[in-house]
N, C-alpha and C positions, 0 to 999 in steps of 0.2 A: 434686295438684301435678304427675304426671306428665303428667295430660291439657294443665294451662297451658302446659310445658314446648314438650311436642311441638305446641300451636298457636303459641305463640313462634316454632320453630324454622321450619314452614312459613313465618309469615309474614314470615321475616326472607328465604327463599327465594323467595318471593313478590316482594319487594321490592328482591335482587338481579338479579331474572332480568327485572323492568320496566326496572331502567336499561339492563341489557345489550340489550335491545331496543325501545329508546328510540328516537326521533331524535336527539337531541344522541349518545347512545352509541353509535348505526352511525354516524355521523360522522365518528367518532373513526375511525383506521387506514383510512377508505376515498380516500386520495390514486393508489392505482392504478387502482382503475375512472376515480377523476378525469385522471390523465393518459391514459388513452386514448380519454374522453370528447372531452380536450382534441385528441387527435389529436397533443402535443409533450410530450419528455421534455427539462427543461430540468435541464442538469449542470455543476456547480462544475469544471474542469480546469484544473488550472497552467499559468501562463504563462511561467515563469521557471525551473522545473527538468526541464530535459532528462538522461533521453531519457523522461522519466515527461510531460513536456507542454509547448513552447516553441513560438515565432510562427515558421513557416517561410520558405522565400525567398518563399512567394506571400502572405505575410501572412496567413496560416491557421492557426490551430490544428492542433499536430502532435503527435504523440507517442503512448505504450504507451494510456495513463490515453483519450485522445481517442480513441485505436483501438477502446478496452473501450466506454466511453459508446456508443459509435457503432454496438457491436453489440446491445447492450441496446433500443436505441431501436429499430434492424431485429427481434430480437427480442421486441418489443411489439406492430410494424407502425407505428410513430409517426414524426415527425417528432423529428431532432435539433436543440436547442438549446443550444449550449454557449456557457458561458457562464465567461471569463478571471478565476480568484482569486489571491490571494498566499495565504501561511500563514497570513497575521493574517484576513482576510475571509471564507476557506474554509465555517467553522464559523457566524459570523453568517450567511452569506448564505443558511445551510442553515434556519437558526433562523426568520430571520425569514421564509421561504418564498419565497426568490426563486428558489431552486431545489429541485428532486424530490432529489437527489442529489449526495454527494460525492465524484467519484471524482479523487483529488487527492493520491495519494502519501501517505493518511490512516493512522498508525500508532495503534494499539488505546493507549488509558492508561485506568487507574480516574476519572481526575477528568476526564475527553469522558466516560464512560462513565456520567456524572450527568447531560447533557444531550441523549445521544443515544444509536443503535442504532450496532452495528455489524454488516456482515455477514461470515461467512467469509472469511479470504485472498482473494484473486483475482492478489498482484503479491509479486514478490521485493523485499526491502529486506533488506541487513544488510551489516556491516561486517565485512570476511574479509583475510587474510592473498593475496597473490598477487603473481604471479612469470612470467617467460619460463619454456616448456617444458623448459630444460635445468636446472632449478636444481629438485632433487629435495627438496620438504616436503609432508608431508599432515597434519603433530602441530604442537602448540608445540615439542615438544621437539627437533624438527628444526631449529629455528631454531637451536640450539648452533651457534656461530661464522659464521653468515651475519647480513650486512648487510641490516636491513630502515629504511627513509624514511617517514614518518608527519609528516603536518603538525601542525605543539606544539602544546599544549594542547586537541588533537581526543576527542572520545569515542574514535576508533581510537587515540589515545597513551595515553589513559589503559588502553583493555583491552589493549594490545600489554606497556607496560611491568609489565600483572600476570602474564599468563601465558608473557611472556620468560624465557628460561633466562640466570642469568649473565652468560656470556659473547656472547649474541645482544649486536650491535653496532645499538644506536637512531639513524640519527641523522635530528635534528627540523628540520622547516624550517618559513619564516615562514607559508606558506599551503598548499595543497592543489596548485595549479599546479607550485611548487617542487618537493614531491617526485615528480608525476607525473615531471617531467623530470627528475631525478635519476633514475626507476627506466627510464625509454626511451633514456636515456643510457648506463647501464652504472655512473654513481655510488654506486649502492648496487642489492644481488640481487633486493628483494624490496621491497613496499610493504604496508603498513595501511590501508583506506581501505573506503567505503562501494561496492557494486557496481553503483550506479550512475553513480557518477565513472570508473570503471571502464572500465561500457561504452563513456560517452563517449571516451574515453581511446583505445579498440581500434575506434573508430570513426575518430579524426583520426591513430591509427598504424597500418594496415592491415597491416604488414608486421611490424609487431614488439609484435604482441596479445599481453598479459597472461594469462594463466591463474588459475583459481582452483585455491589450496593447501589452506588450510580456512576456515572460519567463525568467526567472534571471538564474533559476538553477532546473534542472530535478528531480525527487528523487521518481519513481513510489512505490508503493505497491506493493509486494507478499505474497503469501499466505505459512507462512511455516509451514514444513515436517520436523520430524526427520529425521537423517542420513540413512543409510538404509533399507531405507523402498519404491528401485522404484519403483513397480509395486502400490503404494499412489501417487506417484511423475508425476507418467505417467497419471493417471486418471485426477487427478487434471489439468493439462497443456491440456489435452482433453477436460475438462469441459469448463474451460475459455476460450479454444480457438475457441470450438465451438458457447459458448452465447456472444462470440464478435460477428462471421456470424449471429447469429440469432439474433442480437438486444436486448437482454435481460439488458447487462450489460450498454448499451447506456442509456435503459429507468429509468434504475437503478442512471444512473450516471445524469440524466436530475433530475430526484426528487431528488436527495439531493448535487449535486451538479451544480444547474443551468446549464449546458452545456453534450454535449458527449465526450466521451472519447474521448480524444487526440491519437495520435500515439507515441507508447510506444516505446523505445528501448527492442530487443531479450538480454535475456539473455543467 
C-alpha cells in the first residue's frame, strides 16, 4: 500500500511539473520578454486627473503617472506607448490586453484584487487635514476651535466629521472648488481634501501654498498587472523599488506633487 502510495505521489509530480513546463504553461506570465521582443511598453494613464495625468497646452500627455510610465519603458530600453483612460476603461483596457500596464492613479481594493495583480506603491494618494503655515495642527485633537472647509458629502467629510473634536467648526460647501477658495481666502483655517487637489491647488496659488497637517486616511497607488503574468510583476516591484533608492520617484513626486514621497505601507 505504501509502495502504490509513493508511486501516486510521484506521478502526480510528474504530472504537475509537465504543465509547468508546458507550452501553454511558459506562456502564461511571459508578456515581458513579449514587450521587449516587441521593442513598446504600452500604458493605460489618465487623462482627466491632474497632476496624476491630463492633456497639456501641447496636447500631450502630462503628469506624475506619464512621468512613472515613461521611465519604466527607458528602463526596459523600449519604446513608450501611452495610451489616454478614464476610471471606468482603465481596468478593461488592461483586461482585454490593450495595454501591458496600468499606471493610472490605481488604488489597491479586494474585489480588482480578483481580477488582477497589483504592484507595490509607487504614488502618494490620501485624504489629510491642511492648512497655511501659521495655523499650528499635527493631531485631530488640534482642531478644537479651528475652522476647517470640506466639500459635503466627500469621503474627507465623512472622515473629518469622525475624528472632529466638538467644538472643531465644519463648514461644508457645494463642491471641492468652493472650499479650496474658502481656505486661500482666509474663510475658514484649514481644509479636508485629497492631496492631490491639493497640489493642484498650491500649483494655481504659488504664493499662499497649503501645507500638510496630518493624514485622515492612507489609499497609495499601484501600478497594475494582469493576473498571471509574475515574471511583469516582479520587474515592476524591481523598478519602483530601486527609483525609490535612487531618488527618481522623490523628484518625480516634488514636481507635481509639492513634497517627497511619504512611507508607503508593503503590500
Amino acid at each position: 500500500m505504501m509502495r502504490i502510495r509513493r508511486c501516486a505521489a510521484v506521478a502526480a509530480a510528474a504530472v504537475s511539473l509537465a504543465l509547468v513546463l508546458s507550452p501553454a504553461a511558459r506562456a502564461e506570465g511571459n508578456s515581458l520578454d513579449d514587450i521587449i521582443k516587441a521593442g513598446v511598453l504600452k500604458v493605460a494613464v489618465p487623462q482627466d486627473f491632474p497632476p496624476f495625468g491630463s492633456v497639456g497646452t501641447d496636447l500631450k500627455p502630462e503628469g506624475y503617472d506619464v512621468d512613472v510610465a515613461t521611465l519604466l519603458a527607458k528602463d526596459l530600453g523600449v519604446k513608450i506607448e501611452l495610451v489616454p483612460v478614464t476610471s471606468a476603461n482603465r481596468v478593461p483596457y488592461l483586461q482585454t490586453k490593450k495595454v501591458d500596464l496600468v499606471i493610472s492613479s490605481l488604488g489597491v481594493t479586494p474585489d480588482r484584487a480578483k481580477t488582477m495583480s497589483f504592484s507595490e506603491p509607487y504614488a502618494p494618494y490620501f485624504s489629510g487635514v491642511f492648512g497655511h503655515g501659521d495655523v499650528k495642527v499635527a493631531a485631530p485633537a488640534d482642531l478644537s476651535g479651528k475652522t476647517i472647509g470640506v466639500a459635503r458629502g466627500t469621503l474627507d467629510d465623512l472622515s473629518l466629521t469622525k475624528l472632529a473634536p466638538a467644538d472643531a467648526v465644519i463648514k461644508r460647501y457645494d463642491d471641492q472648488a468652493a472650499a479650496a477658495q474658502a481656505v486661500i481666502s482666509g474663510q475658514v483655517q484649514l481644509i479636508a481634501s485629497g492631496n492631490v487637489a491639493i497640489a493642484a491647488l498650491n500649483k494655481e496659488n504659488p504664493g499662499k501654498s497649503l501645507d500638510e497637517k496630518f493624514i485622515i486616511k492612507q489609499s497609495p497607488c499601484s501600478i497594475g498587472i494582469r493576473r498571471g503574468e509574475p515574471d511583469l510583476l516582479q520587474w515592476v516591484n524591481a523598478a519602483i523599488y530601486s527609483h525609490k533608492l535612487d531618488g527618481s520617484l522623490d523628484e518625480m513626486s516634488v514636481k507635481w506633487f509639492g513634497a517627497k514621497l511619504p512611507a508607503f505601507p508593503v503590500l
